[in-house]
N, C-alpha and C positions, 0 to 999 in steps of 0.2 A: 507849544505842545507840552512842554516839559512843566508849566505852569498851570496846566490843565490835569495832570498826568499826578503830580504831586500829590494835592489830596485825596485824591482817588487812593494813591498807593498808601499812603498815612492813615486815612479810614480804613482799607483792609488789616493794616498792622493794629488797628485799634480792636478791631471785632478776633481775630487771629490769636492775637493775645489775649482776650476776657479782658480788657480792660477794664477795673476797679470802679469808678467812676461811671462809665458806660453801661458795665452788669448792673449799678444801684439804680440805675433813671431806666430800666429795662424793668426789672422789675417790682418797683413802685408802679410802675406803668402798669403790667398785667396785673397785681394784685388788686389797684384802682377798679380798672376796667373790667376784670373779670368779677369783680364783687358787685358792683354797680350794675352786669348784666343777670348776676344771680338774684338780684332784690325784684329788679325787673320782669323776669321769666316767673318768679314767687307772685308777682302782683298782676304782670298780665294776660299769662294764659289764662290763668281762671278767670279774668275779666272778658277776657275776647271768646271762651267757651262758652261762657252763661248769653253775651252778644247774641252768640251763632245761633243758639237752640232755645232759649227765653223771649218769651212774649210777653211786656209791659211798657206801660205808657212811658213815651220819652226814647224807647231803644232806639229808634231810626235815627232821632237826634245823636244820640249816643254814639250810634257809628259813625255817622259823619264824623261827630266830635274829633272820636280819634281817628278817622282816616287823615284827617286837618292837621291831629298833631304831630303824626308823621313827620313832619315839614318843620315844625319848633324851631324859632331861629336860636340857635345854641346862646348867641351873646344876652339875649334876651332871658332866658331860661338863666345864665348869671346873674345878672343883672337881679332878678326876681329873687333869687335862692340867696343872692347877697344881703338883700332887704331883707330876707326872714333871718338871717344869720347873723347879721350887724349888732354890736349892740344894743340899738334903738329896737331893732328887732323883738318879735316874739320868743325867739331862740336865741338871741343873743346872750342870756344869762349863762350857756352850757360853754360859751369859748371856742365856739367850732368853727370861725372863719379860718383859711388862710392853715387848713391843715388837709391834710387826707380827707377824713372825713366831709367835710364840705365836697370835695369832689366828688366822691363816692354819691353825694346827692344829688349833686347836678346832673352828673351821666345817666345815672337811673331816674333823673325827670324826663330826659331826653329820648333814654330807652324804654320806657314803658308803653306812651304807645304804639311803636314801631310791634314791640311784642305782642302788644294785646290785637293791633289787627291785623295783623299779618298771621294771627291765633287765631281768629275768628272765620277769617277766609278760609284755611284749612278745615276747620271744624265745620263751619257750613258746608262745606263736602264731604266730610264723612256723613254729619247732621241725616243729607238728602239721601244716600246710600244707606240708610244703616236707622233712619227715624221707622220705620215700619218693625221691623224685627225691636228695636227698645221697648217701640211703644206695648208691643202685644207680649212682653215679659215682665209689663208693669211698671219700668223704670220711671222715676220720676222727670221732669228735667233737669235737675240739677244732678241726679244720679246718671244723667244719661250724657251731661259735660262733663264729668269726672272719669267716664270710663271711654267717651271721644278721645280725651285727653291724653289716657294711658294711650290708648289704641292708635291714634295718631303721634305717640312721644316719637318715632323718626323722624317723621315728616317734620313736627316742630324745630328739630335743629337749625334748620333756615331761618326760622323766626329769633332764636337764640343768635346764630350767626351772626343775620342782618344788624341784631342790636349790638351787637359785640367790636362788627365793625363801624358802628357809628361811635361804639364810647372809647375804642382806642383810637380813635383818629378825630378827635375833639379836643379843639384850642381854643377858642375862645371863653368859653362857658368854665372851664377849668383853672383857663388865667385868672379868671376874676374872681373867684372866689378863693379858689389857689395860691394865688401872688406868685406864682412862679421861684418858689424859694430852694435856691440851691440844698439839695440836700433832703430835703423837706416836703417839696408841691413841686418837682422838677421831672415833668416826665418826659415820653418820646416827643410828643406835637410841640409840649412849649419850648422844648430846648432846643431844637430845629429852628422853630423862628426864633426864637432868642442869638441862637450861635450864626445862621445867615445873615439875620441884621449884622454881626456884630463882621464879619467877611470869615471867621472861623470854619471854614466849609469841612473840613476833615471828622468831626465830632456830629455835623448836621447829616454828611453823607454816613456816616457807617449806623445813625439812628435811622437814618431814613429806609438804610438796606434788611434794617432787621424789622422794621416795623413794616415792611412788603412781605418779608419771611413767614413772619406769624400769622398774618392775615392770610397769606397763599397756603401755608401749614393748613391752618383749621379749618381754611375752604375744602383742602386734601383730608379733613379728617372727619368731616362729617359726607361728602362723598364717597366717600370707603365709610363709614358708619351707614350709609343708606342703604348703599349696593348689597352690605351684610344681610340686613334684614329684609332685603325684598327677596335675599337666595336662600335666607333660613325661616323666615317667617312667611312670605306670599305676598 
């Protein structure tokens, strides 16, 4: 028991104190991830809007497409982002493997089309409520996904969410173009398996607890963000 009991009580002492080392891999982690879901929400609402309410050959395709990538196997999506970023690479001349940046790209391949259809599902319900009053005040379609868009901006925070927690809680696709470098590409997921492989459980538990925290936080904070606007808005 007492062997069980230990790092338990060592990872609370570690989060208790603001551990030094812990706060850096904490927020390399959100800065990452939250950047990565902001490029993504820039790139896939407006794509899963124009999905919802545009008419042109290929769309059915289209959504499929991204209902499919939903699904991206992460290691995969490294694997690819490594190839453009390698030397050999298209992108290799700019130096960006094996730094933030390279992550920041990965998550946001990952997260885009999670956003864009999980964007598009929503807008096609306002689309059907709400396509008769656009049409007969002119709206174009693209005029009429820009103002879905505002008008469902609550409801999309699930769509932002959903992406947020697939890009804070992505190992694989991060290690690999990452490398896992102390200091540098070390965030909550790779240093959990890093520190479990290594038996260091004290470091893996108090990341693990916080990284349950933030994600239960922002579940709690776009839930009370909804509840607002459905008591001040309708």
């Amino acid at each position: 028991m007492h062997e069980f009991n230990e790092p338990l009580v060592t990872a609370w002492q570690l989060v208790a104190g603001a551990d030094a080392h812990l706060a850096g891999i904490v927020f390399l982690s959100l800065s990452i991830s939250l950047t990565a879901t902001l490029i993504a929400c820039v790139l896939g609402m407006p794509i899963g809007a124009l999905l919802a309410v545009g008419r042109f050959p290929g769309r059915r395709v289209l959504i499929v497409l991204f209902n499919g990538l939903m699904g991206l196997p992460p290691v995969v999506v490294g694997l690819l982002v490594y190839l453009l970023l390698s030397r050999a690479g298209p992108l290799g001349q700019f130096g960006l493997l094996f730094s933030p940046t390279a992550m920041v790209i990965a998550q946001a391949v990952l997260v885009t089309p999670i956003v864009a259809a999980l964007t598009r599902q929503v807008i096609a319900d306002e689309w059907k409520e709400y396509r008769e009053q656009l049409r007969s005040l002119g709206a174009s379609r693209s005029r009429a996904a820009a103002t879905l868009l505002w008008d469902g901006r609550f409801s999309l925070s699930t769509a932002a969410l959903a992406g947020f927690g697939r890009a804070i809680a992505e190992v694989g696709a991060v290690m690999i173009v990452g490398g896992n470098i102390d200091g540098v590409t070390r965030v909550m997921t790779t240093t959990i398996a890093l520190e479990t492989s290594k038996g260091d459980l004290p470091l893996a538990l108090a990341l693990g607890a916080i990284l349950i925290a933030v994600v239960l936080s922002i579940n709690a904070a776009a839930y009370a963000l909804r509840g607002w606007a459905e008591r001040h808005w309708g």
